[in-house]
N, C-alpha and C positions, 0 to 999 in steps of 0.2 A: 480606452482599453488599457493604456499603459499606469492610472492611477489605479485601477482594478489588478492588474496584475500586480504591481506593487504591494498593496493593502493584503492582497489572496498569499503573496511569499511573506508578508510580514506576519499575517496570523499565525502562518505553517510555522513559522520560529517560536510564536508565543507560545502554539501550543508544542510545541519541544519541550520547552522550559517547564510547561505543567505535566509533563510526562517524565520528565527527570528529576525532579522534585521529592524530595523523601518528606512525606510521603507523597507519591503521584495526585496528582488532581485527573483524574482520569474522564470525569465528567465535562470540567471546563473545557480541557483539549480535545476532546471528541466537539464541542459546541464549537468552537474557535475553527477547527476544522471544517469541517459544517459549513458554518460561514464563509472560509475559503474557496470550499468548492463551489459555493454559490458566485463566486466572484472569477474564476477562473475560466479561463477561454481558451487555452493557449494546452493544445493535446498534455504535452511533457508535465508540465503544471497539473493539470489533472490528474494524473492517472500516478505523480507521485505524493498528492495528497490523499487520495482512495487507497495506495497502500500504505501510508499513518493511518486513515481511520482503520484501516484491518491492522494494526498492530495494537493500535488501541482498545477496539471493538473486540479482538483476540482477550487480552489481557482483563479485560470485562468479563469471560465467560461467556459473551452473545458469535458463537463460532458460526451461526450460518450468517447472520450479515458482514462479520470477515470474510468468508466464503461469495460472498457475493462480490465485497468491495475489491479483494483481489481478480476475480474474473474480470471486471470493469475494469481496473488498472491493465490487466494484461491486455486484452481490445483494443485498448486504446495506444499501449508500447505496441501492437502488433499495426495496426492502424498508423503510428507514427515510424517507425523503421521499416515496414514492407519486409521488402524479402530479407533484409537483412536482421533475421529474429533471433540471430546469435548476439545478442546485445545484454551488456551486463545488467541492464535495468530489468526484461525481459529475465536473467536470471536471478534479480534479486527476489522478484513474483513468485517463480518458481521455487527459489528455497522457502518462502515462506508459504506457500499452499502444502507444501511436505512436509512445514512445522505443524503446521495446522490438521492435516492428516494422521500425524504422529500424535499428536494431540488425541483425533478420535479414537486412536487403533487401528485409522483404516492404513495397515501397513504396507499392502500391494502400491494404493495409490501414493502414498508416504513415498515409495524406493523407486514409483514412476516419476515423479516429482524433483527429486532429491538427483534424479541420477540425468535428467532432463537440464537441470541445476549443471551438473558437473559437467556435464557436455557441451555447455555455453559457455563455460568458463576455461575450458580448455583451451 
């Protein structure tokens, strides 16, 4: 498990590297990732490469499988901290489902989002 968890944070960097890239390879880092999550066990690990691929997936234009990857990510931060959901990871999710929202126009849930965001951060 610890050669897999190794190999699942080393992709997560590879694909950094194809996502900061001018120009981005957005294709390979979405793959990389991918492969990641196949290899990852370990909640934390999870749930913070499900949101790269919803940054990635985002930046692709495919906003409901960002929309999905973010819900898994949050589940699983919600699943990993319990009661303790004021966690900045938990608001990292959050500011990006309100990027994403602001994305569609859906502005109600955009400022429910967003403001869910600031109240974790507080």
């Amino acid at each position: 498990d610890t050669v897999d968890a190794e190999c699942a944070a080393t992709l997560h960097q590879l694909a950094a590297v194809y996502v900061a890239r001018k120009p981005p390879s957005l294709d390979k880092a979405k793959q990389l990732l991918l492969e990641a999550l196949g290899l990852c066990r370990q909640i934390g690990q999870r749930a913070a490469t499900l949101k790269q691929l919803a940054r990635v997936t985002i930046r692709q234009g495919h906003l409901d499988q960002a929309e999905s990857y973010l819900e898994q990510a949050l589940e699983l931060y919600v699943e990993l901290y319990g009661d303790n959901k004021l966690h900045m990871n938990t608001a990292a999710v959050k500011f990006q489902q309100g990027a994403l929202a602001l994305q569609r126009e859906q502005f109600d849930d955009a400022w429910a989002h967003f403001s869910e965001c600031l109240r974790i951060r507080r």
